[in-house]
C-alpha positions in Angstrom: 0.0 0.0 0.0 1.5 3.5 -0.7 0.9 6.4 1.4 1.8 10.1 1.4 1.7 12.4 3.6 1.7 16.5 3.4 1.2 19.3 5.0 -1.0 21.7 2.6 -2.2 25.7 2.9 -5.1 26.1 1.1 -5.2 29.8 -0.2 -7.4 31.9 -2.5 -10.8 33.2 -3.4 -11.9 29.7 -3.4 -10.4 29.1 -0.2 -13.0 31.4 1.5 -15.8 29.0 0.9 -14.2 25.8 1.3 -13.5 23.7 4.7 -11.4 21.0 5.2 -14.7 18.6 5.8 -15.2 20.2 2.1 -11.4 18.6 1.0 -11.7 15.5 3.1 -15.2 14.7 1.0 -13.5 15.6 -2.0 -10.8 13.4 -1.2 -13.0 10.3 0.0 -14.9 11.0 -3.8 -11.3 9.9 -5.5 -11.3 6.9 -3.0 -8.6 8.0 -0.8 -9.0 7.7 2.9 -7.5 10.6 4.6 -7.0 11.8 8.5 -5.7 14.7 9.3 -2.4 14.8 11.5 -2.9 18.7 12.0 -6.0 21.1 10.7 -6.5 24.6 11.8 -8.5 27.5 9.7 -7.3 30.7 10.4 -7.9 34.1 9.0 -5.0 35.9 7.4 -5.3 39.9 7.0 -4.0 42.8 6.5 -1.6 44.3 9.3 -3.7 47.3 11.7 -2.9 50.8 10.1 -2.8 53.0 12.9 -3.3 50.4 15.9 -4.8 52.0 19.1 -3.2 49.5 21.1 -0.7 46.9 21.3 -1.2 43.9 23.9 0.4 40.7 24.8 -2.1 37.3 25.5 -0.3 34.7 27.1 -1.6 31.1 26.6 0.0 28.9 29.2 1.0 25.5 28.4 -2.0 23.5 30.1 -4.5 25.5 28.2 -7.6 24.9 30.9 -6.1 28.0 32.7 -7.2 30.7 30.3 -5.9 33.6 28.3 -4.1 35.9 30.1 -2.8 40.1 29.1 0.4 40.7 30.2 2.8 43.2 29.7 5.4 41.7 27.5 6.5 38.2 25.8 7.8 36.1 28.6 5.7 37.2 31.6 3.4 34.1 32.7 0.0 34.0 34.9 2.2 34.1 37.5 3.2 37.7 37.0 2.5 40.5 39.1 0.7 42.5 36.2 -1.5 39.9 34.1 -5.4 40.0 34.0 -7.6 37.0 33.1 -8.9 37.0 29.9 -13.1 36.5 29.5 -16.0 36.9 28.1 -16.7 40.4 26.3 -13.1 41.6 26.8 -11.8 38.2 25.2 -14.6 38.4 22.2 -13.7 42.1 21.8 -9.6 41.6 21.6 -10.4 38.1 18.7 -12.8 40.2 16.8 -10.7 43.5 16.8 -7.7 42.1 17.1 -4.9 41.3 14.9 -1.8 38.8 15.7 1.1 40.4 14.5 4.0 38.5 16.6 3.5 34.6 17.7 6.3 33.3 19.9 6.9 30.2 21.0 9.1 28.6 23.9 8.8 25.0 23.3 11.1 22.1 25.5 13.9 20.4 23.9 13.5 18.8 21.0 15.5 15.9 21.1 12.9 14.1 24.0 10.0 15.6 22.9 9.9 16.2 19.2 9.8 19.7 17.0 6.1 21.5 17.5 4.5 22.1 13.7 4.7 25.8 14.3 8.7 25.9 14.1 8.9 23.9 10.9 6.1 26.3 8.9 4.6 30.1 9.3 1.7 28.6 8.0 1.6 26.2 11.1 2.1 29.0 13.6 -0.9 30.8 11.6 -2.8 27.8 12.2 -1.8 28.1 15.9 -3.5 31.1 16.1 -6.6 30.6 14.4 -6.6 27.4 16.7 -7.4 30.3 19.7 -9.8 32.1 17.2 -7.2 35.0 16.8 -6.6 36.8 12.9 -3.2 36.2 11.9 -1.5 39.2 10.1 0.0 38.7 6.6 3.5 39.3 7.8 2.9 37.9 11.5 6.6 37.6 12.7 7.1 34.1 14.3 9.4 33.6 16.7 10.6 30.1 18.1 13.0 29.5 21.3 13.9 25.6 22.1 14.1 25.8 26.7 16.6 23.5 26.7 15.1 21.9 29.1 11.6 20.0 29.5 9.6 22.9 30.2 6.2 22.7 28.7 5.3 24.7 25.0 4.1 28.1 26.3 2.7 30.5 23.6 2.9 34.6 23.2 0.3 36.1 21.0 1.0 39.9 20.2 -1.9 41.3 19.3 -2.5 45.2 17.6 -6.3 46.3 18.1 -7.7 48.7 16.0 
């Protein structure tokens, strides 16, 4: 039996109006079974002109605990100036919002593997739109291996209109 496997970015007008349920169908039609080892949708814009505001989310590695603001990339939950993000303020900041900066600090990757986010933009993208964030169309990403077995911890920077 032959396989294949490949990660794929599905861009363009026709993009807008197809999921991947739409491309797994497609792709059952032809008689190939397929599972998906990684799907995200995300939506890629165009960077804020003239942002009001600049914040930093936080999404901590054990992702039960929430969303938090914080003042810069590498301050945790447990930092003296973080709020909790909910509700209205959280809906507000994914509507508004625009991810301009993803950053990464993920453990070593000899024990645990390399995260799809440092091997692809597109995956970091994906990443985002996983959290229901925009993704800019020049979203720097940045990637920094611990070292160490420290869990994946994830900075979103975020410009709001």
């Amino acid at each position: 039996m032959k396989q294949m496997t490949m990660a794929v970015t599905l861009t363009g007008a026709s993009s807008e109006c197809v999921s991947l349920k739409d491309v797994q169908h497609a792709l059952q039609q032809l008689g190939v079974d397929i599972s998906f080892l990684y799907a995200s949708e995300v939506e890629i814009v165009e960077p804020v002109v003239n942002p009001t505001k600049k914040v930093v989310v936080y999404i901590p590695a054990d992702e039960d605990l929430g969303y938090y603001l914080v003042d810069k990339i590498g301050d945790e939950e447990d930092s003296d100036n973080k709020k909790e993000l909910n509700g209205d303020v959280l809906k507000a900041l994914r509507d508004s919002g625009v991810c301009t900066h993803y950053y990464l600090q993920h453990p070593r990757f000899d024990r645990h593997g390399c995260p799809f986010s440092v091997v692809h933009d597109d995956f970091a993208a994906g990443v985002v739109g996983e959290h229901m964030f925009k993704a800019s169309k020049n979203m720097v990403v940045t990637v920094n291996d611990f070292g160490d077995d420290t869990p994946e911890r994830i900075w979103l920077e975020i410009e709001v209109k």
